[in-house]
N, C-alpha and C positions, 0 to 999 in steps of 0.2 A: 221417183227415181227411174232415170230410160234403165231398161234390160233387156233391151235387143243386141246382139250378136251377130253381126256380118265376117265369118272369116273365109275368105276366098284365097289362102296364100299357096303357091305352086300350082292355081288349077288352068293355068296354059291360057290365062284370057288374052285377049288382046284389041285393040281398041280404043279408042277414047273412055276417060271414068263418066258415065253420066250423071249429068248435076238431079237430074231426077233421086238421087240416094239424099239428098237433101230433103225429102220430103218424109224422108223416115222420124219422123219426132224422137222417137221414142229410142233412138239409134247409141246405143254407149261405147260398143266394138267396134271400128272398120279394119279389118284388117286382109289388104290389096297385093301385101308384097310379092315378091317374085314370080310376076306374070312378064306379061310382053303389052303393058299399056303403054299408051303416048299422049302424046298433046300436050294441052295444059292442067292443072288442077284447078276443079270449078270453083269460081270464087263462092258458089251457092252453100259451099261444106261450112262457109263460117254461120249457117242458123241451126248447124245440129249443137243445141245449145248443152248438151245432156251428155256431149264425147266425150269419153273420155282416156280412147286411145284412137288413134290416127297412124296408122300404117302403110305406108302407099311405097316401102323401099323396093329396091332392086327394079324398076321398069325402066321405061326410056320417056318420062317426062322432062318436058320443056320448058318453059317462060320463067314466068318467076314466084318466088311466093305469094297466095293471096294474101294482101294486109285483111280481110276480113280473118283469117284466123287466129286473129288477135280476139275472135267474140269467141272460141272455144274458152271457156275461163273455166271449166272442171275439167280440162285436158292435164293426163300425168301424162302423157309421152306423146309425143310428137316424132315418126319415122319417117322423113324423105329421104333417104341416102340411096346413094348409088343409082342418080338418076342422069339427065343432063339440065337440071336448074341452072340456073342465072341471077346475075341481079344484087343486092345487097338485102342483108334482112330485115323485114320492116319493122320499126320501131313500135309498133303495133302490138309485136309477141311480148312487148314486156308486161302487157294486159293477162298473161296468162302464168299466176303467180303461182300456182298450185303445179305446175311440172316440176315431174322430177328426173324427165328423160331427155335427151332432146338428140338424134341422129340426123347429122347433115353430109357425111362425108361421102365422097367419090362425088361433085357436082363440080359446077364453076360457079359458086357465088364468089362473089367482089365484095372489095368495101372494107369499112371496120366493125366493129362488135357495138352494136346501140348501148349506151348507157343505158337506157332504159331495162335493159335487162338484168340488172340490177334488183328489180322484183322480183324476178328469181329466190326467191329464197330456201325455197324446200329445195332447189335443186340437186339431184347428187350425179347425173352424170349427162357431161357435153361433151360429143362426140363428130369436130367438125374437119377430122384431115384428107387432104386431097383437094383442096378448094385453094381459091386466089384470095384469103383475107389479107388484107393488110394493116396498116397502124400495130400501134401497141395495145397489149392487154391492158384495158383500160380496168386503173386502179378503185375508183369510186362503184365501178360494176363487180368487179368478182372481189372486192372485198366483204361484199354480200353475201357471196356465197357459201354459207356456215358449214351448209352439212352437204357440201359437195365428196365424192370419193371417185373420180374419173375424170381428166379433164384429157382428151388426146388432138391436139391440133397439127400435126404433123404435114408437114409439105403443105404450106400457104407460104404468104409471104408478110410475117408478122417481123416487126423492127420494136426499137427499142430497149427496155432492159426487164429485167427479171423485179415485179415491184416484191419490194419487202412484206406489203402485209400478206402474201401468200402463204409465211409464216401462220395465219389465224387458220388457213386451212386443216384443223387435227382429224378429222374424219379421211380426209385423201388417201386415194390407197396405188393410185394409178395417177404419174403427171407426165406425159409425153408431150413434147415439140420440138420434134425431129426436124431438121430442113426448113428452115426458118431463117429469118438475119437478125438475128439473137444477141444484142450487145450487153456490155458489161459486166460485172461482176454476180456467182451465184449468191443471194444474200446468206449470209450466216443463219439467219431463221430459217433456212427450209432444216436445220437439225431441230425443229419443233415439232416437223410434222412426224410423231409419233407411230402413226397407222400405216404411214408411204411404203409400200410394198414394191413397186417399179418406177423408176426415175429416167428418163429418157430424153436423153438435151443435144444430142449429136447431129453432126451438120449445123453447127450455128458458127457464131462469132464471138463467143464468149471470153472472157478475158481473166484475169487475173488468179490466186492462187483457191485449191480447193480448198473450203472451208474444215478447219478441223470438225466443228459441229455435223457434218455429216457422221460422224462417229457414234453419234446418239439415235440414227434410224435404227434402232435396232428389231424393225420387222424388214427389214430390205431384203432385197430378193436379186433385184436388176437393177446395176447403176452405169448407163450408158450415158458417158460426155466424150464419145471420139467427133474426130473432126472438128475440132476450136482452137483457141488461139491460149488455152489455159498454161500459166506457169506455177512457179515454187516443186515444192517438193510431196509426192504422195504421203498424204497427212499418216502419223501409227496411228491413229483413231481410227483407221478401215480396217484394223484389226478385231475393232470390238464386234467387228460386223457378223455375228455367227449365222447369219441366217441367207446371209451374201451368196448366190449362185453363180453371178455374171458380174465382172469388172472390168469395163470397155472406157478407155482411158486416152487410146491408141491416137495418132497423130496429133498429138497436141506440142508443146514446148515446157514439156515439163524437164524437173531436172535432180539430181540430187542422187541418192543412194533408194531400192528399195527396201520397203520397210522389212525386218525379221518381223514385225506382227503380222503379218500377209501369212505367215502359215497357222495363227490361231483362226482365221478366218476358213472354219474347217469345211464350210459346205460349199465355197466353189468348186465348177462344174468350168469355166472359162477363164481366163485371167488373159486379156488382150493391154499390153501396153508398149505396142512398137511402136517407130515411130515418134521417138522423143530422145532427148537429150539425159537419159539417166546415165550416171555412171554407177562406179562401186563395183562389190561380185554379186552377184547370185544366190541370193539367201540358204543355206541351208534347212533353214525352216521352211521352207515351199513342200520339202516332202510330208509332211503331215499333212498337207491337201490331200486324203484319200480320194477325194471325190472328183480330183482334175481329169477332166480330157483335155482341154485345149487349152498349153501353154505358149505363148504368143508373145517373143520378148525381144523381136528380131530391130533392126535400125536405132542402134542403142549406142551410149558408148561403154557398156559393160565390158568390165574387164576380172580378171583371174580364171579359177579354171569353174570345168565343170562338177558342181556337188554330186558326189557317189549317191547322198540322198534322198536324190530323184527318183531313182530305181526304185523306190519304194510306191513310187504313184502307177500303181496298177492299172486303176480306167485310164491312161493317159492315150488319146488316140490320135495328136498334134502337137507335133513340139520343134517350137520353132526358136533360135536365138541369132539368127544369123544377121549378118553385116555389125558384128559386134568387134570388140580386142579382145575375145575368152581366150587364155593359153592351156597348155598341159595337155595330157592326153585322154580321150575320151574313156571315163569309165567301162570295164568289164562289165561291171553291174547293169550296166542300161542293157541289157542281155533280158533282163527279166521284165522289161515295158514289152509284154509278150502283144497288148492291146492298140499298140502304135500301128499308126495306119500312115503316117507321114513324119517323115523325122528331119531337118536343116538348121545344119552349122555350120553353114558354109560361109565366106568371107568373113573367119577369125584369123586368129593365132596358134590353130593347134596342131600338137604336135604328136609327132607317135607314128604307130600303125595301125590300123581302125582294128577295134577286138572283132573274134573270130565269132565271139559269143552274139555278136549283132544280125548272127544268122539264124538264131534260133525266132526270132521276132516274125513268125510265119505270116503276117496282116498285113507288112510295109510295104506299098505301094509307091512312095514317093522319098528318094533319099538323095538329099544335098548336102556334098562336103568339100566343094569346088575351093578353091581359092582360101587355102590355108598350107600348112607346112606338113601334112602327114606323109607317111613315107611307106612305102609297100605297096602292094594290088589290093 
């Protein structure tokens, strides 16, 4: 079994990698990253037959990958990211069935995802955003992928839809594809993936209503789908979500009332969902979010007034409802969001004279109440 150990990372090299490190037999570490190398990577790395980590991130390599490192086959991790590669990935890596890592992001490769890689099966984390892939996540490949738990492909250019067996995914803990051209609907099985801790779908073209089954992630943390084309109504199943910090929903075409279960969802920290077609009032169960800072409810068509019960979200340090129909007069109470650092209600209905008590809020930096009916200085 090789036990040599090459770890060279941060020590300022710069350079060409020489293919002479291929004559290390016995070589089981490389680990290159964050120097100042360039060129290409020597096709000679594919006879260190004994690797079994490959680290060459952060330099300034070019060309493309060698298909020989398709003969590393004890490789668990594979690190080219953050270089300037090229090229499409060779069909070759799906020879290397035993990773369980694989880091490609900040390159330009092109291309689609080899089926081949399907062999994959130990895999738990592929990490390729900032690249130009295109096609769809092909179904007969990551249906393979059992005990994956990170998949982040953010900003390429992947089309298509969401396949259903991603559902088999129970181990995922991490699913990003942010900026992508993302069609169709999200399937009702991703509320299987039991483990899914961050969900992150925004910037696509995603369509139809959220699934209530999302209501059954109950390890979730981050559920970001702004910027799609999603309708219906905010499922009350994001209610059961107690473990929920971030709900980014924002520019889509949703519609309907939001839910009173939005305030058992106690551990947001964010709640973004301007930018859509909601009507209704204003839940007064939002004050039971102790843990809100950034409330985000502006280009709405909300209507009634504002809940006095708000005043009770202490960390709140954004709160935004504006381009709304809110009437009545702004709560005394909001005197005690001592923590506000930005406050806009501006383009409603409201009416009154702004309480005097909104001066006690010694943080506010930022304060919009243009374009409503209040009346006083």
């Amino acid at each position: 079994h090789p036990t040599l150990q090459l770890q060279l990372r941060q020590f300022a090299l710069n350079g060409t990698l020489p293919w002479e490190l291929s004559l290390l037999s016995d070589l089981y570490f490389l680990g290159m990253d964050e120097n100042a190398l360039f060129g290409t990577l020597p096709t000679e790395l594919g006879r260190l037959s004994g690797l079994y980590v490959l680290n060459v991130g952060n330099n300034s390599f070019t060309g493309t990958l060698p298909t020989e490192l398709g003969s590393l086959t004890m490789l668990d991790e594979l690190a080219v990211d953050r270089n300037n590669l090229i090229g499409t990935l060779p069909t070759e890596l799906g020879r290397l069935t035993d990773i369980r890592s694989i880091f490609l992001y900040e390159n330009d490769f092109t291309g689609t995802i080899p089926t081949e890689l399907g062999l994959w099966t130990a895999l738990e984390g592929f990490f390729a955003s900032k690249n130009n892939f295109s096609g769809s996540l092909p179904m007969e490949t990551i249906d393979q992928w059992k005990n994956i738990k990170a998949l982040a492909f953010n900003n390429n250019g992947l089309s298509g839809t969401l396949p259903t067996e991603l559902g088999t995914w129970t181990a995922v803990e991490l699913f990003s594809t942010v900026g992508n051209n993302l069609v169709g609907t999200i399937p009702t099985e991703f509320g299987l993936l039991s483990a899914l801790k961050t969900f992150l779908m925004a910037m696509n073209s995603l369509t139809g209503t959220l699934p209530t089954e999302l209501g059954a992630l109950s390890a979730l943390m981050l559920l970001d789908l702004n910027d799609n084309a999603l309708t219906g109504i905010l499922p009350t199943e994001l209610g059961r979500l107690t473990t929920l910090e971030s709900l980014d929903a924002s520019a889509n075409f949703l519609t309907g009332p939001l839910p009173t279960q939005l305030g058992q969802a106690t551990s947001l920290i964010t709640l973004f969902l301007a930018a859509n077609d909601l009507t209704g009032q204003l839940p007064t169960e939002i004050g039971r979010c102790r843990n809100l800072k950034w409330l985000w409810i502006g280009e709405n068509q909300l209507t009634g007034t504002l809940p006095t019960e708000l005043s009770k979200l202490s960390a709140l340090e954004f709160f935004y409802v504006s381009e709304n129909s809110l009437n009545g007069t702004v709560p005394t109470e909001f005197g005690q969001l001592t923590a506000l650092e930005s406050f806009g209600i501006n383009d409603n209905l409201l009416t009154g004279i702004l309480p005097t008590e909104l001066g006690k809020i010694t943080n506010l930096q930022d304060f919009y109440a243009a374009n409503n009916r209040l009346s006083g200085s």
